[in-house]
PQR file with spaces between the fields and no chain letter, atoms N, CA, C, O and H, PARSE charges and radii, in Angstrom:
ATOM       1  N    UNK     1      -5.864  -10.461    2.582 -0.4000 1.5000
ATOM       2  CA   UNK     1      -4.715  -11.357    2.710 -0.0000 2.0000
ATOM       3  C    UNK     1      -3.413  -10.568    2.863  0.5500 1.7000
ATOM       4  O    UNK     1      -2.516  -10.915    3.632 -0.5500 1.4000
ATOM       5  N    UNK     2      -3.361   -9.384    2.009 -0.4000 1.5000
ATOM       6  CA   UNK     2      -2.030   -8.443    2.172 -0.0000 2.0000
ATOM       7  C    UNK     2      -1.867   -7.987    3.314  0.5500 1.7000
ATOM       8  O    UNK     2      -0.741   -7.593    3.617 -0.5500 1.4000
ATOM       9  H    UNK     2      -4.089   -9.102    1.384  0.4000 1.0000
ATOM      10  N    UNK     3      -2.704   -7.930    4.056 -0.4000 1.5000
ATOM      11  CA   UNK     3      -3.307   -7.200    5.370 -0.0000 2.0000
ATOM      12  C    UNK     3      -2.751   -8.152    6.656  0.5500 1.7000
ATOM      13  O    UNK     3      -2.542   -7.827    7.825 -0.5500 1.4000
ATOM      14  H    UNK     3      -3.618   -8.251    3.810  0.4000 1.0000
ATOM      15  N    UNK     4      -2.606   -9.369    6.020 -0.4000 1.5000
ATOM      16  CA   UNK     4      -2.537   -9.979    6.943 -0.0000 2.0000
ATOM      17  C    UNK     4      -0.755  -10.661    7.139  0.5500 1.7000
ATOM      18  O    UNK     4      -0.144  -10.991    8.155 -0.5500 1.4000
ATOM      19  H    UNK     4      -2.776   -9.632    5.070  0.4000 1.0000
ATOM      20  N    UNK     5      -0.371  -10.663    5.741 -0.4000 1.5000
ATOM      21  CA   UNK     5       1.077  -11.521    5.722 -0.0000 2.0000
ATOM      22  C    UNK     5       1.686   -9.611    5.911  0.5500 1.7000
ATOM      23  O    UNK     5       2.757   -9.555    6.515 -0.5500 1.4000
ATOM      24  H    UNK     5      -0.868  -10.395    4.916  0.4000 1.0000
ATOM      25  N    UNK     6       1.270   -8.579    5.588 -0.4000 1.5000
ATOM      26  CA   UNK     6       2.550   -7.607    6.181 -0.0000 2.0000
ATOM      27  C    UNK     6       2.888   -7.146    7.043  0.5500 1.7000
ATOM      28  O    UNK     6       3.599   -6.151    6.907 -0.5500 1.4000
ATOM      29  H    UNK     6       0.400   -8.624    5.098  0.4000 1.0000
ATOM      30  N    UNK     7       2.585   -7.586    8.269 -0.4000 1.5000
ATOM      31  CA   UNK     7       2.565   -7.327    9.863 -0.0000 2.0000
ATOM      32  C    UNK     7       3.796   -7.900    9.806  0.5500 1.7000
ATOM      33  O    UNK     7       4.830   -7.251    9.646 -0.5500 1.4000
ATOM      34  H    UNK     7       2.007   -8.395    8.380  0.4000 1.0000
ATOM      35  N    UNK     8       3.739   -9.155    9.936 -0.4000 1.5000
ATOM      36  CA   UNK     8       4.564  -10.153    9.954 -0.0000 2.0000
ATOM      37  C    UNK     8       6.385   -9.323    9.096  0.5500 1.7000
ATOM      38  O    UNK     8       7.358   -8.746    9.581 -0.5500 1.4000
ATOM      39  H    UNK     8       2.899   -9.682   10.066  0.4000 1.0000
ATOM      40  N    UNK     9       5.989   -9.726    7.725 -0.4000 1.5000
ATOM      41  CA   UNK     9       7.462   -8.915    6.923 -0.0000 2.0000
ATOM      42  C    UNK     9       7.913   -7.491    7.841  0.5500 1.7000
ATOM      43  O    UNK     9       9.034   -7.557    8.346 -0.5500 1.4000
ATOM      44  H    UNK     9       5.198  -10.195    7.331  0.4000 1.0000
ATOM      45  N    UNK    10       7.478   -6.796    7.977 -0.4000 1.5000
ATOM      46  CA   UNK    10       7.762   -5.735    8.771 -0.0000 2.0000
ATOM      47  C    UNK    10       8.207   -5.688    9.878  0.5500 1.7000
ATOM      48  O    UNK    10       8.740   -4.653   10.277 -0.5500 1.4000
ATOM      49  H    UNK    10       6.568   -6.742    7.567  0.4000 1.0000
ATOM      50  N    UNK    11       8.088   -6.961   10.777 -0.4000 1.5000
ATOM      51  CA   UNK    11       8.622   -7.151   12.025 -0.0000 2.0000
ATOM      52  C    UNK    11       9.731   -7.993   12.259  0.5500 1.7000
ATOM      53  O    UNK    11      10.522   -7.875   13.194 -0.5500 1.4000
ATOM      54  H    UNK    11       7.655   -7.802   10.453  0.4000 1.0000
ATOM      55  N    UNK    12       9.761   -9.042   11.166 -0.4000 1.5000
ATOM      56  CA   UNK    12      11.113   -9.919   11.356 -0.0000 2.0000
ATOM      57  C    UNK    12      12.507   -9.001   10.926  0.5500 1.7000
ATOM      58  O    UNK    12      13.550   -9.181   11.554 -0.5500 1.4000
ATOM      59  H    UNK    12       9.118   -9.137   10.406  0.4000 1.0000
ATOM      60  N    UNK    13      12.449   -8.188   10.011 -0.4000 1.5000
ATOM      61  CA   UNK    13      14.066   -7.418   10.245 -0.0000 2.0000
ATOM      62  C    UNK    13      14.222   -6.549   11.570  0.5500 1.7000
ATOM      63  O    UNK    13      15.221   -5.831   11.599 -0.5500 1.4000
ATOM      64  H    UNK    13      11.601   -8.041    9.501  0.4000 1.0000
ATOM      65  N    UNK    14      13.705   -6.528   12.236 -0.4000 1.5000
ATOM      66  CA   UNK    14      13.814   -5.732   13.412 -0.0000 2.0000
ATOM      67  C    UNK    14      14.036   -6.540   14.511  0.5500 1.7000
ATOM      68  O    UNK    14      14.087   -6.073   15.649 -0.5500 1.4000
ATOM      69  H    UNK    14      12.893   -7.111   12.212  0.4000 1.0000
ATOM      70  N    UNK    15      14.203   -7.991   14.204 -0.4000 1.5000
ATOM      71  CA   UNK    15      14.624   -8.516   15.255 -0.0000 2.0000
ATOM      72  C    UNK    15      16.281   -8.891   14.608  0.5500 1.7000
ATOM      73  O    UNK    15      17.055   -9.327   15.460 -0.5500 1.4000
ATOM      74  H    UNK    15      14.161   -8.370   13.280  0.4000 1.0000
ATOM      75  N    UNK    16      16.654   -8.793   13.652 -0.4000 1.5000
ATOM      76  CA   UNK    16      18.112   -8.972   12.722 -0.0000 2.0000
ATOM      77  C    UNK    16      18.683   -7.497   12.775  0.5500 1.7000
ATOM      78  O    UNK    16      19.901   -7.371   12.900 -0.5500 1.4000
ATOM      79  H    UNK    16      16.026   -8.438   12.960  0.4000 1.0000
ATOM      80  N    UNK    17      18.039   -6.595   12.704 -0.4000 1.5000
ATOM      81  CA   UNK    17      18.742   -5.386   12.559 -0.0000 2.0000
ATOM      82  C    UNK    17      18.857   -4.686   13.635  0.5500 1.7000
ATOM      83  O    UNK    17      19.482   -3.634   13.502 -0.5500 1.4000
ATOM      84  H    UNK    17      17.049   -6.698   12.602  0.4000 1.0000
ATOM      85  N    UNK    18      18.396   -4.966   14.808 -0.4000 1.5000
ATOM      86  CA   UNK    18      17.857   -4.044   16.365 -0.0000 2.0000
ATOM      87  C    UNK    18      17.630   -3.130   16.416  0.5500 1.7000
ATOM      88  O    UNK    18      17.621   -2.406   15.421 -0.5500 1.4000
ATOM      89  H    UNK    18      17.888   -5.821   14.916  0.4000 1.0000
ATOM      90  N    UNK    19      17.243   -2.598   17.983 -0.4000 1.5000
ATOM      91  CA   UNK    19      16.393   -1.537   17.729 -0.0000 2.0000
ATOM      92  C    UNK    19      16.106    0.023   16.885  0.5500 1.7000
ATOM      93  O    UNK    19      15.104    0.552   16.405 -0.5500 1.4000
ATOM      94  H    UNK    19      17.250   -3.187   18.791  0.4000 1.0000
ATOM      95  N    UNK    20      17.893    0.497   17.029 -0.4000 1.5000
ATOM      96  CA   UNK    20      18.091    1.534   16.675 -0.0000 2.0000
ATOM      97  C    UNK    20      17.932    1.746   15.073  0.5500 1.7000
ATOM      98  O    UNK    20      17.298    2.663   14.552 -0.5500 1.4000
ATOM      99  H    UNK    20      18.708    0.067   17.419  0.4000 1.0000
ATOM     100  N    UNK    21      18.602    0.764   14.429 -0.4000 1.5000
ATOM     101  CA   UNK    21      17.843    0.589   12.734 -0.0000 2.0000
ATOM     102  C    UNK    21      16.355    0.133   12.732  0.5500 1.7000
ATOM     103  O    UNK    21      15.756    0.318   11.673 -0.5500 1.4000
ATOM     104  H    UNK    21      19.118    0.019   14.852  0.4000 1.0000
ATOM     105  N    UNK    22      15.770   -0.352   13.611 -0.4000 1.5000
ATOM     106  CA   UNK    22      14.633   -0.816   13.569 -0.0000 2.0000
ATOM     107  C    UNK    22      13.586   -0.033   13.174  0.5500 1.7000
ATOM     108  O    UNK    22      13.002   -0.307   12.126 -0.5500 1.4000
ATOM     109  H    UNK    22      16.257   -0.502   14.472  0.4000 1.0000
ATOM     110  N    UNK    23      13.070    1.424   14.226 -0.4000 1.5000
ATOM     111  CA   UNK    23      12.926    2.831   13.864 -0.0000 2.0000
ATOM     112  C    UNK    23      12.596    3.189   12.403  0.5500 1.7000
ATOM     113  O    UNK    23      11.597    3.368   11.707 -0.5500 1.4000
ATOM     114  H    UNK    23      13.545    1.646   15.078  0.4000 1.0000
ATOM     115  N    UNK    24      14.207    3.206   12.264 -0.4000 1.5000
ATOM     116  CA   UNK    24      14.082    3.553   10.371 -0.0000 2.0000
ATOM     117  C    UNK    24      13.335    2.898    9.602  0.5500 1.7000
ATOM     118  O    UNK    24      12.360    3.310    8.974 -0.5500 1.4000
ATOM     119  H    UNK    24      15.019    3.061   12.829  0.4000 1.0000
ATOM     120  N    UNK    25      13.867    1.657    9.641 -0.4000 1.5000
ATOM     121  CA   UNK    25      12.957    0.424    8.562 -0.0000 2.0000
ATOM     122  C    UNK    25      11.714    0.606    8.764  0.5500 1.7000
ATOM     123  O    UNK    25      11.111    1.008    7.769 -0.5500 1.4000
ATOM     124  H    UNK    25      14.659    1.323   10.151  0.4000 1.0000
ATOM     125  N    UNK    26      11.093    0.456    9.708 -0.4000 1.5000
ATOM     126  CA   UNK    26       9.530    0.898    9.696 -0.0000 2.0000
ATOM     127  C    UNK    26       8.910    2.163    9.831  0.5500 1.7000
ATOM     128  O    UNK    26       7.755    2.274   10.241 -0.5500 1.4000
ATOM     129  H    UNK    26      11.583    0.129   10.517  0.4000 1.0000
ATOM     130  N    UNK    27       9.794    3.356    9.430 -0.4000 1.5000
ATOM     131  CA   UNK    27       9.178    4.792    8.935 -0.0000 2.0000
ATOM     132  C    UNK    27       9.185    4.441    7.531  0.5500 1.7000
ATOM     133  O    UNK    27       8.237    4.717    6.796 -0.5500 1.4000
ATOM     134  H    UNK    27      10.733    3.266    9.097  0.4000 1.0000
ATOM     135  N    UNK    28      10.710    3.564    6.956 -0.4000 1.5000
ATOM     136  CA   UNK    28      10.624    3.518    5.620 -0.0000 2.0000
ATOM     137  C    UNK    28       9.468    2.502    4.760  0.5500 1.7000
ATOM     138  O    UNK    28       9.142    2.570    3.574 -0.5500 1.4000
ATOM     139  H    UNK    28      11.481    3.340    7.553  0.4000 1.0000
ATOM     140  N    UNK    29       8.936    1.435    5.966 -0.4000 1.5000
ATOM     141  CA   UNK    29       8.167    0.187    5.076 -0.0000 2.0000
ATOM     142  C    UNK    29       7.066    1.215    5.457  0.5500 1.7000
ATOM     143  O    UNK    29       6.322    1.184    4.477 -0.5500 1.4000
ATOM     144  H    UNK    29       9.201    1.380    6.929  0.4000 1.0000
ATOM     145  N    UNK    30       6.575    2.069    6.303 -0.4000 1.5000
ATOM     146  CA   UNK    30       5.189    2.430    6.768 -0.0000 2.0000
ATOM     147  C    UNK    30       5.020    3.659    5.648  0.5500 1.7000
ATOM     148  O    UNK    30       3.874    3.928    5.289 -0.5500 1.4000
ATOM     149  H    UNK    30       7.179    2.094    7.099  0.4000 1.0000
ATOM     150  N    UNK    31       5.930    4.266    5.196 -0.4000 1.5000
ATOM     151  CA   UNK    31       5.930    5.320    3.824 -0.0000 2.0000
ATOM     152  C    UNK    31       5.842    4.739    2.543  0.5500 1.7000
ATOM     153  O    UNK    31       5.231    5.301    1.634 -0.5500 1.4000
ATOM     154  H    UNK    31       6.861    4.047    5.488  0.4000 1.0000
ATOM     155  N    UNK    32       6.576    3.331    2.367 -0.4000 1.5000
ATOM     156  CA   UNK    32       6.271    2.876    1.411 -0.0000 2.0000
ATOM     157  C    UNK    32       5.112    1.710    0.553  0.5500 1.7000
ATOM     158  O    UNK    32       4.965    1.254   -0.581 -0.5500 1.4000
ATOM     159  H    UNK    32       7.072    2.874    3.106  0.4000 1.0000
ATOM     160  N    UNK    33       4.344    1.584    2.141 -0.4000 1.5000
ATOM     161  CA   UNK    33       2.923    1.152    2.233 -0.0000 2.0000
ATOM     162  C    UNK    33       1.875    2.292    2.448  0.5500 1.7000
ATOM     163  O    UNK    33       0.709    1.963    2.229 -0.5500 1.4000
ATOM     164  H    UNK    33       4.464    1.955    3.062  0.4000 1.0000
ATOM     165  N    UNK    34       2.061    3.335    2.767 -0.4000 1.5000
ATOM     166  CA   UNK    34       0.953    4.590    2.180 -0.0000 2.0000
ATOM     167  C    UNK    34       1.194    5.098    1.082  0.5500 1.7000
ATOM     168  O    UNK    34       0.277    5.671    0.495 -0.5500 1.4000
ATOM     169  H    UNK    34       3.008    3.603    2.946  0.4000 1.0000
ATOM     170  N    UNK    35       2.546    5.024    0.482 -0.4000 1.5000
ATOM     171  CA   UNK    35       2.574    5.596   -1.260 -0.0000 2.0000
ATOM     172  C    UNK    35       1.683    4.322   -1.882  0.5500 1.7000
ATOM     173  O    UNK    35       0.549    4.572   -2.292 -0.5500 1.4000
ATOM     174  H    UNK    35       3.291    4.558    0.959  0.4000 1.0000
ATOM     175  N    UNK    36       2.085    3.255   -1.936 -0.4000 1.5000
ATOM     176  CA   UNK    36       1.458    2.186   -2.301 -0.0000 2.0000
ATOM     177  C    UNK    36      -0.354    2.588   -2.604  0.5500 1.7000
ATOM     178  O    UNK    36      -0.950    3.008   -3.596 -0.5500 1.4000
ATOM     179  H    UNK    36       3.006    3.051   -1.602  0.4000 1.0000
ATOM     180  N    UNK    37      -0.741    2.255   -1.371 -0.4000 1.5000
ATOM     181  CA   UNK    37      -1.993    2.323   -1.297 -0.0000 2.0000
ATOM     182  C    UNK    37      -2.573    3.629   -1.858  0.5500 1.7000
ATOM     183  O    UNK    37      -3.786    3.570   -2.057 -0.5500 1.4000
ATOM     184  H    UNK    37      -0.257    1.914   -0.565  0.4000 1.0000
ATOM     185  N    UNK    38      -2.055    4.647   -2.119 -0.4000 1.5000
ATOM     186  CA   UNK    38      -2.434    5.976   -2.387 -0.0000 2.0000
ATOM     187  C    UNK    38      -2.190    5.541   -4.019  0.5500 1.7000
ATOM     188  O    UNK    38      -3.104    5.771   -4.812 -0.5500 1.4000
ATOM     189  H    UNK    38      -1.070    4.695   -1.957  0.4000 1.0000
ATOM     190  N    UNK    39      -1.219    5.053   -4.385 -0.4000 1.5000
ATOM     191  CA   UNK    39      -1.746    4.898   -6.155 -0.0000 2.0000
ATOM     192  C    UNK    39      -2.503    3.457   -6.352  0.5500 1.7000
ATOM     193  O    UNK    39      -3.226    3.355   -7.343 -0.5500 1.4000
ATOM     194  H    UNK    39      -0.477    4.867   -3.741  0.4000 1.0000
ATOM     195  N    UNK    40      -2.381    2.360   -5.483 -0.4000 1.5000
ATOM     196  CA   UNK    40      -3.804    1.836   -5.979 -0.0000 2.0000
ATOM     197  C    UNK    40      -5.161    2.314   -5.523  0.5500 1.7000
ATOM     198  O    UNK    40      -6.138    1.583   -5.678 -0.5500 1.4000
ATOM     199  H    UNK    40      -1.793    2.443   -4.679  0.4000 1.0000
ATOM     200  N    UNK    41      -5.262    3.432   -5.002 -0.4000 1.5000
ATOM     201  CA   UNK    41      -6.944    3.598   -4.336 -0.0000 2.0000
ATOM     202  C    UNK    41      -6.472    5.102   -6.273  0.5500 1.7000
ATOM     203  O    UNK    41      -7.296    4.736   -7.110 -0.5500 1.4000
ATOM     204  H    UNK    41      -4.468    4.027   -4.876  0.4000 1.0000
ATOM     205  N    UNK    42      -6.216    5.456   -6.462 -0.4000 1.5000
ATOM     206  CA   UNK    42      -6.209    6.399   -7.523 -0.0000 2.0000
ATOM     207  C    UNK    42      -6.181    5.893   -8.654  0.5500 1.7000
ATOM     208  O    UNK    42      -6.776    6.481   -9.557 -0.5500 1.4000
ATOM     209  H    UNK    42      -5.546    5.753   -5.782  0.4000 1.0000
ATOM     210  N    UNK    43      -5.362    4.449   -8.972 -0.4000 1.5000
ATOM     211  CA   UNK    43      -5.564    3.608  -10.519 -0.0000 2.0000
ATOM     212  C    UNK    43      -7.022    2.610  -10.227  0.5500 1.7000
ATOM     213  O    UNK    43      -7.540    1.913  -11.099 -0.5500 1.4000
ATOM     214  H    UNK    43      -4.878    3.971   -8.239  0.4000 1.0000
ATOM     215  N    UNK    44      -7.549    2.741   -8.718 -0.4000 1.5000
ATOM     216  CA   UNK    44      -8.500    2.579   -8.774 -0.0000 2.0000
ATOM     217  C    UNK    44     -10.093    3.102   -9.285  0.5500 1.7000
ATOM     218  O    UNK    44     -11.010    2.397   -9.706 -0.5500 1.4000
ATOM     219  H    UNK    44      -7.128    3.307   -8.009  0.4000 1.0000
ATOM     220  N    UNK    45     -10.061    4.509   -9.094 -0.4000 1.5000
ATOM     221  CA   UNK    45     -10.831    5.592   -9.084 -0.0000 2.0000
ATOM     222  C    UNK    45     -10.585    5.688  -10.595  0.5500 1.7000
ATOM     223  O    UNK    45     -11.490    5.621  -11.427 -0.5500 1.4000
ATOM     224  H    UNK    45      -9.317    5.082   -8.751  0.4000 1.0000
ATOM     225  N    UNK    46      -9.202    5.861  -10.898 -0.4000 1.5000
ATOM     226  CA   UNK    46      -9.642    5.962  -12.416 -0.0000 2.0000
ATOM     227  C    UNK    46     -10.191    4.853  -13.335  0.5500 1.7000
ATOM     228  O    UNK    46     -10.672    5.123  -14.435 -0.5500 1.4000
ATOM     229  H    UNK    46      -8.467    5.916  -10.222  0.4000 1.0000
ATOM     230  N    UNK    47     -10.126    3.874  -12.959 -0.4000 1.5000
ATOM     231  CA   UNK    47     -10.590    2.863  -13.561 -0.0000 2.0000
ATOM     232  C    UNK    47     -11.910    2.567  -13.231  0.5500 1.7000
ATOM     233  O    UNK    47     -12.524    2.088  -14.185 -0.5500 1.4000
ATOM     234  H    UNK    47      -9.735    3.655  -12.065  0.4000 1.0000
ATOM     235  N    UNK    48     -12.684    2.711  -12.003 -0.4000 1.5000
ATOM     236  CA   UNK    48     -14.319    2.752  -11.895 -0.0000 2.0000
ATOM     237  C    UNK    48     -14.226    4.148  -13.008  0.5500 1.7000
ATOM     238  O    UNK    48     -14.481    3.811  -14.164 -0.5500 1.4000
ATOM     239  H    UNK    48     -12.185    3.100  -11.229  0.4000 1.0000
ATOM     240  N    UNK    49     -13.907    5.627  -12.834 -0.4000 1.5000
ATOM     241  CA   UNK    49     -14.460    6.316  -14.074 -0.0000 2.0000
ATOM     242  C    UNK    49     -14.901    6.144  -14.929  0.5500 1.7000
ATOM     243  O    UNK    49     -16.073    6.313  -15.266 -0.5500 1.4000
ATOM     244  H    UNK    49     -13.700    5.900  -11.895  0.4000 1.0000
ATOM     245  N    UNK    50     -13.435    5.500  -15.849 -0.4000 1.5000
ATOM     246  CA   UNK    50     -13.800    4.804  -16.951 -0.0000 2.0000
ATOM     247  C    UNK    50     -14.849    3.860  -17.752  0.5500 1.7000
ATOM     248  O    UNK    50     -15.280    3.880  -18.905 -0.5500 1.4000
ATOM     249  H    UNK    50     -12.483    5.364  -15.576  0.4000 1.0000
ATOM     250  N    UNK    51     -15.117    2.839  -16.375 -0.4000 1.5000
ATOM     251  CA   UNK    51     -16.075    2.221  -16.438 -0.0000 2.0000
ATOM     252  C    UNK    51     -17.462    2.612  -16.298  0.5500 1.7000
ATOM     253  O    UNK    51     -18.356    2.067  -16.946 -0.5500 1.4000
ATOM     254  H    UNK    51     -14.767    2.823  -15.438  0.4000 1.0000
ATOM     255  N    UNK    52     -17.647    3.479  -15.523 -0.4000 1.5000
ATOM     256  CA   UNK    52     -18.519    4.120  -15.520 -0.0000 2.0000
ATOM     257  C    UNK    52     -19.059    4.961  -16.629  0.5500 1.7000
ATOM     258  O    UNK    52     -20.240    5.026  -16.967 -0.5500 1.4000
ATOM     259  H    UNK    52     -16.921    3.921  -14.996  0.4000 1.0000
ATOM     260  N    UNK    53     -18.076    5.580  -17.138 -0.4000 1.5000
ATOM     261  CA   UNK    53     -18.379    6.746  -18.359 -0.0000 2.0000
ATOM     262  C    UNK    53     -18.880    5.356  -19.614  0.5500 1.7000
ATOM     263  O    UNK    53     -19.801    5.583  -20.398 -0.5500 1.4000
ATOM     264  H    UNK    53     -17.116    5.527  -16.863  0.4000 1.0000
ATOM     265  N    UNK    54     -18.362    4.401  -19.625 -0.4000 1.5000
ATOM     266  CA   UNK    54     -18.758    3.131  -21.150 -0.0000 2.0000
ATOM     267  C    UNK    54     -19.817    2.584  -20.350  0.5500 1.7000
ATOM     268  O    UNK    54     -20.190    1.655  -21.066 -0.5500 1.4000
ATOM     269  H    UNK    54     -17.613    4.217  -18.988  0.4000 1.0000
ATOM     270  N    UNK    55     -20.663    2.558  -19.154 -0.4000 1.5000
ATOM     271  CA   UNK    55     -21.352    2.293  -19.017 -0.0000 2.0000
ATOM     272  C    UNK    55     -22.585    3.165  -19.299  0.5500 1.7000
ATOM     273  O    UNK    55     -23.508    2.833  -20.042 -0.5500 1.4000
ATOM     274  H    UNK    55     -20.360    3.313  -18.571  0.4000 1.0000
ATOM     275  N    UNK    56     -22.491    4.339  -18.607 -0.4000 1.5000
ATOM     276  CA   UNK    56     -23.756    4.990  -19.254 -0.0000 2.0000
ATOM     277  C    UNK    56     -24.196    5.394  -20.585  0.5500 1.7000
ATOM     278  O    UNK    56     -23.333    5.906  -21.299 -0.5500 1.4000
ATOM     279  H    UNK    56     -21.741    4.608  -18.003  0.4000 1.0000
ATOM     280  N    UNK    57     -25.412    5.258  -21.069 -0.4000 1.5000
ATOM     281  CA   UNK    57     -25.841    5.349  -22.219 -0.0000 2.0000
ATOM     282  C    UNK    57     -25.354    6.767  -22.816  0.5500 1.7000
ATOM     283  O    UNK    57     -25.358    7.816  -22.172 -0.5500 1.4000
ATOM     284  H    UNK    57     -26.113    4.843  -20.488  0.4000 1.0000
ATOM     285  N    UNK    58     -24.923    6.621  -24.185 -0.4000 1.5000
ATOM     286  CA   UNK    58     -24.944    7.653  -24.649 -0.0000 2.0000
ATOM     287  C    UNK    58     -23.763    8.922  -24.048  0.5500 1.7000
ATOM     288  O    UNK    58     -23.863   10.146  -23.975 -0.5500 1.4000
ATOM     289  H    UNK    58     -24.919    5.770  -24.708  0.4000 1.0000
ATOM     290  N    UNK    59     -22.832    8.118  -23.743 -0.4000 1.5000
ATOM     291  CA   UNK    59     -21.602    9.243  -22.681 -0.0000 2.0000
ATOM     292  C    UNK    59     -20.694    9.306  -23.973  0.5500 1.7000
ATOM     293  O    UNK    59     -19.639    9.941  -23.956 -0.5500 1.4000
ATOM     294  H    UNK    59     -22.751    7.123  -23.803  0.4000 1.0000
């Protein structure tokens, strides 16, 4: 669903701000959607660990 409504947010200030700010805003939303995703795929990983380690017997 996130996947799908942020195409959209990302493209309507670029028709308010034109082209030349436009550029920017989407180096800045496209950096601040790979930091994003880079700490939920990592509070992800740590959290299967976790689960993992109380799952196996005897850990």
């Amino acid at each position: 669903m996130q996947r799908l409504i942020s195409p959209i947010l990302t493209r309507r200030p670029t028709l308010l701000a034109g082209p030349r700010s436009a550029r920017r805003y989407d180096a800045v939303v496209s950096l601040r959607a790979y930091r994003e995703a880079r700490q939920l795929r990592e509070s992800a990983e740590r959290i299967l660990a976790v689960s993992a380690r109380h799952m196996l017997p005897g850990a």
